[in-house]
KEPANU-688260 format. One record per residue (C-alpha): residue in one letter; residue number from 1; x, y, z. Coordinates in Angstrom, 3 decimals. Layout:
KEPANU-688260
<a NUM <X Y Z>> ...
END
This chain:
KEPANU-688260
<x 1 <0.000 0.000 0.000>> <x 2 <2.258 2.991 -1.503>> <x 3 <-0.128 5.802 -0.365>> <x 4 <0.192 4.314 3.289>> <x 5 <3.523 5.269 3.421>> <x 6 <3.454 8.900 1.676>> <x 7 <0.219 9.819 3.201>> <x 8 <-0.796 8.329 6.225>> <x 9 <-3.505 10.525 7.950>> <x 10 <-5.336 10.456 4.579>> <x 11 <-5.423 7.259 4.609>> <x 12 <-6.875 7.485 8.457>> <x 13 <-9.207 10.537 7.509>> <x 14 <-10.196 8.024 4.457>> <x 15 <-11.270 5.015 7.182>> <x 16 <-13.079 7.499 9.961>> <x 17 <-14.930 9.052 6.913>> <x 18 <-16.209 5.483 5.243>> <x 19 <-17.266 4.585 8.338>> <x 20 <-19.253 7.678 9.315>> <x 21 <-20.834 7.051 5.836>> <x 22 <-21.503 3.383 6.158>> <x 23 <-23.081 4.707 9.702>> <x 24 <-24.989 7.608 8.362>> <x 25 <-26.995 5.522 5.323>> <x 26 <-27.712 3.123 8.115>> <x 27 <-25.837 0.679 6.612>> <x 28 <-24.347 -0.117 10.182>> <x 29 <-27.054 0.911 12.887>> <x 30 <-24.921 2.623 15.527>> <x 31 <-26.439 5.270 17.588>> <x 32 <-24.927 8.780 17.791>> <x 33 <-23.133 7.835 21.262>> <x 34 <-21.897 4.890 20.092>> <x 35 <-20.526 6.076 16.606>> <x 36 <-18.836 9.169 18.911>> <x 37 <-17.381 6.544 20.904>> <x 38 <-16.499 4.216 17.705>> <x 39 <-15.115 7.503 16.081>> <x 40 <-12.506 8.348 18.960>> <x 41 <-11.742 4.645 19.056>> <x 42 <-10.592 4.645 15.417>> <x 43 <-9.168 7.910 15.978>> <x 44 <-6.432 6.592 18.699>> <x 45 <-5.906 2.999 16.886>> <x 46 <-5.060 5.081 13.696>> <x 47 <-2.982 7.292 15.689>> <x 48 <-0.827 5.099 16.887>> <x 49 <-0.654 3.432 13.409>> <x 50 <0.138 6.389 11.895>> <x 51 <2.894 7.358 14.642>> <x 52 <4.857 3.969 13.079>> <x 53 <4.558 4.909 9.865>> <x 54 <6.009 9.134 9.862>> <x 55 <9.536 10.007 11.304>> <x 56 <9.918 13.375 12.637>> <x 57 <11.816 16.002 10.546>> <x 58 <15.326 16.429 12.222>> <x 59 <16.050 19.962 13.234>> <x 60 <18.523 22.093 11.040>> <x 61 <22.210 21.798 11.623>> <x 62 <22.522 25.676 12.122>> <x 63 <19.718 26.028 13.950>> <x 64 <20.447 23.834 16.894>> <x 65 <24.435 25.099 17.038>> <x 66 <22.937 28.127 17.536>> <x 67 <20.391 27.535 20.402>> <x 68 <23.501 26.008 21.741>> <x 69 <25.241 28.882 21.722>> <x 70 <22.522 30.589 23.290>> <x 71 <21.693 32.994 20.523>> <x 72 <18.754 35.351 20.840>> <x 73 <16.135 36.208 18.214>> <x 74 <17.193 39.301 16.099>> <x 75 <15.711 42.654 17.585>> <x 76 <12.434 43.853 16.387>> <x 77 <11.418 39.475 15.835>> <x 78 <8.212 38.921 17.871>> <x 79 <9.033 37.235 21.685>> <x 80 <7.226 34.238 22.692>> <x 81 <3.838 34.436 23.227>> <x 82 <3.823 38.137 21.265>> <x 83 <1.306 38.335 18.264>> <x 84 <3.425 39.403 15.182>> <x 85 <0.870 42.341 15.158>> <x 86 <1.596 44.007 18.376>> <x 87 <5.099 45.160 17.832>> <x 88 <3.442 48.848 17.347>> <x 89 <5.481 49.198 13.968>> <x 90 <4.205 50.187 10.613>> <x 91 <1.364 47.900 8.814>> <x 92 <0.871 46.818 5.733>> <x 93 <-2.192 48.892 3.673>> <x 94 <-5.626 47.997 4.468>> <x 95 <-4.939 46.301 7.826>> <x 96 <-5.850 49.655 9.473>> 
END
């Protein structure tokens, strides 16, 4: 299965969908509850499957020597937890 391994939650999006729609034409009588509870069932199971089949991006080279070095964010970048917005510079045009 070659889309498995390229696109994994569509695949899981795919499976919770069929089976809402196999549920909703009452093809499989399941009452609201119990679909909810099927649903978050499917969700977790899938989850998990889909945790074995990505690999998390590793972080850039340059990036991590320089958290190791301790380096700040360039002046005038937003802080943590500051919108972009609310640095009280200039805005673009029609974002008054």
């Amino acid at each position: 299965m070659m889309i498995w391994r390229r696109e994994p939650v569509l695949v899981q999006g795919a499976v919770i969908g069929l089976l809402n729609l196999v549920s909703a034409f009452g093809w499989l009588p399941l009452t609201p509850g119990q679909m909810g509870a099927v649903n978050t069932a499917m969700a977790g199971v899938l989850a998990l499957v889909t945790r074995q089949v990505v690999s998390p991006v590793a972080r850039a080279a340059k990036a991590t020597a320089a958290e190791a070095d301790g380096a700040r964010p360039p002046a005038g970048s937003p802080g943590v937890g500051e919108p972009a917005g609310d640095r009280g510079g200039e805005r673009a045009p029609g974002l008054e």
